[in-house]
N, C-alpha and C positions, 0 to 999 in steps of 0.2 A: 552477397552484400555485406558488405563492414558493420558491425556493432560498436555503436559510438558511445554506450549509455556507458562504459566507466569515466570517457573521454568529459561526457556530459557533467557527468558526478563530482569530479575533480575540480569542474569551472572551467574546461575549457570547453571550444567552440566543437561543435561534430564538423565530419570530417567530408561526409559523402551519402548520409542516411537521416535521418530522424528516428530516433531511438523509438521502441514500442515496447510498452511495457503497462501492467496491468498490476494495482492492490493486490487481489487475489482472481484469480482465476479460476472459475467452480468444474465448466463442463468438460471436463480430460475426453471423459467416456464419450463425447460426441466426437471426437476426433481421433478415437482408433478402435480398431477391432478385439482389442484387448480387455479386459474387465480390469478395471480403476476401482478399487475400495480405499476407503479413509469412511471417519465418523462410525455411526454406529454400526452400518456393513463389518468397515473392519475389526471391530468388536466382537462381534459376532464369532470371529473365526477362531481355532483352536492356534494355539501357542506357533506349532509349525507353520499353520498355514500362516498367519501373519509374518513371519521369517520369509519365505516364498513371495507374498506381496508386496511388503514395502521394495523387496529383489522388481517386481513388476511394475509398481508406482514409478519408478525413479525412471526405467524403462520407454515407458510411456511419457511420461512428461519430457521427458528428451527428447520422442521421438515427435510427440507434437508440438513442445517449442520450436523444433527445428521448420516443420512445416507450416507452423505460422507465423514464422521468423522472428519468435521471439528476444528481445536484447537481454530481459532479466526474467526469472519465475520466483514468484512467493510460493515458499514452499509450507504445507500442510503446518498451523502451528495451535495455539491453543483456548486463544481470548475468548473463542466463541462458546466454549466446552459450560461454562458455571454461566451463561447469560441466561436471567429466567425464564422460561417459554419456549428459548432459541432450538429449534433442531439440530441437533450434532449433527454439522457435515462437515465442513470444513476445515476440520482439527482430528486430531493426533491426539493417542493417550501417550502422558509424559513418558513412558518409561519406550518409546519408539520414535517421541517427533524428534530427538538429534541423531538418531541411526540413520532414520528415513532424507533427513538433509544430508547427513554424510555419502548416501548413495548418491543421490540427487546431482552433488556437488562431483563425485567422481566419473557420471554417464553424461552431464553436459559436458559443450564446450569450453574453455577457460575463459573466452569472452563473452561467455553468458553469466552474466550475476545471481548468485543466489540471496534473495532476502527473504529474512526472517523476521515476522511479528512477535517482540518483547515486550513491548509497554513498558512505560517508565515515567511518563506524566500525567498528571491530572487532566481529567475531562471531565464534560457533561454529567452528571450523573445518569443512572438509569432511575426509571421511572419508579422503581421500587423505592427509592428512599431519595427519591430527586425533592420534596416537602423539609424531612429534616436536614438533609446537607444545605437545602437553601436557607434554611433557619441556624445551624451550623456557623454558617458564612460572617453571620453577624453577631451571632449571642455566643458562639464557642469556635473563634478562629482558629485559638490552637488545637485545637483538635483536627480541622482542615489540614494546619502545618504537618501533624505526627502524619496523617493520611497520604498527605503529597511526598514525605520522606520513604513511609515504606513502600511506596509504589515505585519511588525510582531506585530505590534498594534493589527490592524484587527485578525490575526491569535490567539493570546492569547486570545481577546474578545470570536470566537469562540472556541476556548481549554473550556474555564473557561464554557461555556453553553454545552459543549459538558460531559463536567464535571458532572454538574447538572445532566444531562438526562444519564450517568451511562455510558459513558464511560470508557474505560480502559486505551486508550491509544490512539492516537492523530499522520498525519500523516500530515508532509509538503510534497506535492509534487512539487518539488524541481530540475528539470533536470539541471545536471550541466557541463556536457557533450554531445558530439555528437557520436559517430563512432571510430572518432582517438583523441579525447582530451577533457580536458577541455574546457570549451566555456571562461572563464575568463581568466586573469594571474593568476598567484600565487599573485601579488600586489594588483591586484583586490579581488582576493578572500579576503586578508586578510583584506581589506576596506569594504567592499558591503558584503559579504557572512557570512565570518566564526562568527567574533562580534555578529549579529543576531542570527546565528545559535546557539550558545552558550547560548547568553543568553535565546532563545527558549527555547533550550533544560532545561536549572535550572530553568527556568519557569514551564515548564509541570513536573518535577522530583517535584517542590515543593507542587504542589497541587496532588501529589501522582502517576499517570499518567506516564506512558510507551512514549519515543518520539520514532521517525518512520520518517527515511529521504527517499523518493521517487526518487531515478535519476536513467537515461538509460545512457547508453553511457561508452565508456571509462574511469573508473576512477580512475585506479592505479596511473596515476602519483599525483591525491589530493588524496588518500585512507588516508594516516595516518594522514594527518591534520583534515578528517574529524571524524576518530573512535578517536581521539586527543578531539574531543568538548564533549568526554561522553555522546552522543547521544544513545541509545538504542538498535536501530540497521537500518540496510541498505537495504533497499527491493530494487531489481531489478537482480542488477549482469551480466551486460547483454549480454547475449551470444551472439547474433549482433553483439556486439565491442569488438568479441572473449575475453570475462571476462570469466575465468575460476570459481569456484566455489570453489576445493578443493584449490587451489594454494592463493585465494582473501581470504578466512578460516585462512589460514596460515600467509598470513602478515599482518592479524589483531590480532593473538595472543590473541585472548581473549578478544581482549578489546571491541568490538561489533558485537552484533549479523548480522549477513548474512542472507541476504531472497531470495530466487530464488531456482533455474534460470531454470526451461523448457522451452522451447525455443516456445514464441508463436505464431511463425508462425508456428510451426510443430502441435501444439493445429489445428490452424487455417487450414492448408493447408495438411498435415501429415493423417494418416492412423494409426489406432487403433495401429497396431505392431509398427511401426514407436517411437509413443509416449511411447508407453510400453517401448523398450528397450531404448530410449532416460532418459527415467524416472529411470530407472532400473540400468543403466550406472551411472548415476549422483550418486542416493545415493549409491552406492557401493562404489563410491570412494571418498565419503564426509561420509560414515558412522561411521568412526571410531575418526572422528574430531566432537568436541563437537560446541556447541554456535552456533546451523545454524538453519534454518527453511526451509522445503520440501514445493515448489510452481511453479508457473508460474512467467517467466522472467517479464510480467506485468499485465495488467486487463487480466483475462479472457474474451472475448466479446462475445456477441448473435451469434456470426458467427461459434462459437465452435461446434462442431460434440457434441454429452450429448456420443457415443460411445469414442469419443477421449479421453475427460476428465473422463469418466471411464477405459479406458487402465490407464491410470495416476496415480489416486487411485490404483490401482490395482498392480500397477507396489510399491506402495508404501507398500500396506499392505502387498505385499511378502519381501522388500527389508529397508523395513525403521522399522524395530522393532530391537531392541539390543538384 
């Protein structure tokens, strides 16, 4: 089958498929008989042996994109590494996550995209200092302003290396919502948010590079300011904060690509048939609208059933081909 997701990326219409593609994808090791290490596994290991592994990572993600036909793979990157509480799994220690893409990038196909999580805009805060940044917002803007400059400082540094090691395309994750709204104002956004986001995006478009905005939550009432920055497109969708899929399609008009939305708690918590006709539901009635991408509302995690995320696939190959 044809991989239409650069096709998709670019603004134009797919060709013969519906693109499939996933934020991050956690469970490798449920689809090969190979051992998959990243996080603190791959920490773990002596100097050689990690030379050896990421040789086997890249391997392995090949061999199971191929077999669940994947269009793009996010490959191991770093966001999740200093999050408080979070368990390292999902990331790469710096001085391996651009070798490990560079493999990645040489053992796929050239019509399989490689993206990389850089951050480069402002988001929600974490809950560790979500009190003062909201106080912040109001009694010390500039300080918000320094905060939103070196984030997308730092985020172009990594774009530009992400670059090097064969990237395609480059992801802020970005929540800019909860549930029932935006977490900013509109006045806010267009001080702290949108600025960055923009220039973000003509940043990654100039060195050739796909951008890719991450947020959950509620985001029709900011939708069009944000397909407004020519941004690439919008991974999430999030059916949690009842985001519709086919209806969010429509009042983008074309102007950026849509990533979602299975529902992943139904991944998570759901039943083979569940996901099936969840999956099956969706592209039926996003199939005939162009500019979208077939996935999960966000990572897939280790918690996934490998039966569930095959209903998924499954539900695709019958329902996602033109």
């Amino acid at each position: 089958m044809a991989n239409d997701m650069k096709s998709v990326l670019k603004g134009e219409n797919y060709h013969s498929v519906i693109p499939l593609w996933d934020l991050e994808f956690h469970p490798w090791h449920k689809f090969t008989e190979r051992t998959f290490k990243i996080g603190v596994d791959f920490q773990s290991l002596t100097a050689g042996e990690k030379e050896k592994q990421i040789e086997v990572n890249a391997e392995i993600i090949a061999e199971v994109a191929n077999k669940l036909h994947f269009s793009a793979v996010t490959v191991p990157g770093g966001y999740w590494e200093t999050s408080p509480g979070m368990p390292a799994y999902f990331w790469m220690p710096s001085d391996y996550r651009f070798r490990q893409l560079e493999l990645i990038r040489k053992v796929l196909p050239s019509d399989v995209l490689t993206i990389a999580v850089t951050g480069g805009v402002m988001a929600i805060p974490d809950a560790s200092v979500y009190v003062d940044f909201s106080y912040k917002l109001f009694d010390a803007p500039e300080e918000i302003d320094e905060s939103a400059r070196r984030m997308l400082n730092s985020g172009l540094e990594l774009m530009k290396k992400a670059k090097d090691a064969g990237a395609d395309a480059v992801i802020t994750a970005s929540d800019l919502s909860d549930n029932k709204g935006p977490f900013f104002s509109m006045e806010q956004m267009e001080r702290f948010v949108l600025p960055y986001l923009r220039e973000w995006v003509d940043a990654v478009r100039k060195e050739g590079l796909f951008s890719i905005l991450h947020t959950d939550g509620n985001i029709m009432p900011i939708l069009d300011v944000l397909c407004d920055t020519g941004v690439n497109a919008i991974q999430a969708i999030d059916p949690v904060a009842e985001m519709d899929m086919a209806g969010t399609i429509r009042k983008c008009l074309g102007r950026t690509v849509l990533c979602g939305n299975v529902d992943c708690g139904n991944l998570v918590a759901g039943t083979p048939d569940s996901v099936f006709d969840e999956a099956k539901k969706l592209l039926e009635n996003c199939k005939s609208l162009e500019k979208w991408v077939f996935g999960a509302s966000n990572a897939v995690q280790n918690e996934v059933p490998r039966e569930n995320y095959e209903a998924m696939v499954a539900a695709w190959q019958k329902s996602g081909q033109l």
